[in-house]
C-alpha positions in Angstrom: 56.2 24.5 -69.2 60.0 24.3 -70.7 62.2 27.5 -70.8 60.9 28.6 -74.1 57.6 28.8 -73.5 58.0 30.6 -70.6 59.6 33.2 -72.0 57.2 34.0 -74.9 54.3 34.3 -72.3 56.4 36.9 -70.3 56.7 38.6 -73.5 53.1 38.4 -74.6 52.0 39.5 -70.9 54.9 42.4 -71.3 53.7 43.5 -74.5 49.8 43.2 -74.1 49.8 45.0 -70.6 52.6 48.0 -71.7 51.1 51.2 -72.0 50.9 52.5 -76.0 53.9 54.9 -75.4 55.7 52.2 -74.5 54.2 50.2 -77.4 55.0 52.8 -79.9 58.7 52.8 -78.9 58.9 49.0 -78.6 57.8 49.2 -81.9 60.4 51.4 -83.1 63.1 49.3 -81.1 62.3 46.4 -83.4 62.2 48.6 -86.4 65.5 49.8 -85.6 66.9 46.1 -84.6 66.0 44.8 -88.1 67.2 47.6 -90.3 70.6 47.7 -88.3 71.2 44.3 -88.9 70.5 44.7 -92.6 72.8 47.2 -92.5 75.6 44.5 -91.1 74.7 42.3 -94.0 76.1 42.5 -97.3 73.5 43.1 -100.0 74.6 41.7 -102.4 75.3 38.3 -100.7 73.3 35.4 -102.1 70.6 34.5 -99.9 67.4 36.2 -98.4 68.4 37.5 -94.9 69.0 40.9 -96.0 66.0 41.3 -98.0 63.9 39.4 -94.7 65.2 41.8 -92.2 64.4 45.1 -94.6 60.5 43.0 -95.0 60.2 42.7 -91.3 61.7 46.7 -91.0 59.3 47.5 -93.4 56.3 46.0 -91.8 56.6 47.5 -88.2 56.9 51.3 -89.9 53.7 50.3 -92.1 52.1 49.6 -88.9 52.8 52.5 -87.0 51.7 54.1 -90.0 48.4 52.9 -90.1 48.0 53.5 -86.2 48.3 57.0 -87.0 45.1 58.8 -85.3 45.3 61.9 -87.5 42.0 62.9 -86.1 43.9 63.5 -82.6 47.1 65.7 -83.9 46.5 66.4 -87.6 49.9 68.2 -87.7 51.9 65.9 -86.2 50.6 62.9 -87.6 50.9 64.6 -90.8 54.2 65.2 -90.4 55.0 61.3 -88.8 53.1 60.0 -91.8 55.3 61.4 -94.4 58.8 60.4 -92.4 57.4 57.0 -92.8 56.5 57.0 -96.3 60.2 58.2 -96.6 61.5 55.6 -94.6 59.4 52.5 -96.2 60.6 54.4 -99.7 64.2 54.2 -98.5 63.8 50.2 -97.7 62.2 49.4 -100.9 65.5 51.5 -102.5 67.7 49.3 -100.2 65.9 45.8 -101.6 65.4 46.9 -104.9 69.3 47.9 -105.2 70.9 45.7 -103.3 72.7 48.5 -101.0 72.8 49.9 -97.5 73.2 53.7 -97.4 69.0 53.7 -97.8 69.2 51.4 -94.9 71.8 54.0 -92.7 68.8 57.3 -93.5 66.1 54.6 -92.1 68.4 54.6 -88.9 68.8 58.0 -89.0 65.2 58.6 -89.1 63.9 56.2 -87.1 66.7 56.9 -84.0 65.2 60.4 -84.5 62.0 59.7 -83.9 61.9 57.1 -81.2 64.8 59.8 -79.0 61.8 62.2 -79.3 59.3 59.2 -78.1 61.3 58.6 -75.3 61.7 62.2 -74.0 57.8 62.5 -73.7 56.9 62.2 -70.0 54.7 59.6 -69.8 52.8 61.2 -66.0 51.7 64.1 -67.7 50.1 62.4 -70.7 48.4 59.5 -68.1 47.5 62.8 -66.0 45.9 64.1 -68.7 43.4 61.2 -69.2 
């Protein structure tokens, strides 16, 4: 087994045996990683990177999206839903314009959310199970 290899099955092992908090802020983590290097890139640059980085952005927030379980918190999945509609509206902006200031309120956003992620104590919601 080379290096690489090795590596990517940590990973996988990592990711498939983390609990879903830590999931959900892995999650935003990559989000975050993608859109700020987007935001490094200039837009208007020939070339696909910045539009591949917002795609990959984009993806990640559709995702936690559509692992919203509104039946568990209606209020505050109705609330995370429509702070991702505004984010994936603010990458589309950023693609479709060629510019980075949508990008920066993406980051804003996101940051937001995934500082009030990691202030959730993860005992008490295991205790609660």
């Amino acid at each position: 087994m080379n290096v690489q290899s090795a590596a990517d099955a940590y990973r996988k092992g990592a990711i498939e045996n983390a609990p879903p908090l830590q999931i959900v802020q892995m999650l935003y983590k990559g989000a975050l990683g993608f859109l700020q290097r987007a935001g490094r890139l200039d837009p208007a640059a020939e070339g696909v990177e910045f539009n591949n980085c917002l795609g990959r952005a984009e993806a990640i927030v559709t995702e936690l999206r559509c692992c919203l379980r509104h039946e568990v918190a209606p209020e505050l999945t109705k609330d995370l839903d429509a702070l991702y509609v505004f984010v994936e509206g603010q990458i589309a902006e950023a693609s479709i314009k060629r510019t980075t200031e949508p990008v920066e309120n993406s980051v804003q956003v996101l940051s937001t959310l995934l500082n009030a992620w990691s202030s959730v104590d993860v005992q008490n919601i295991d205790n609660a199970h």
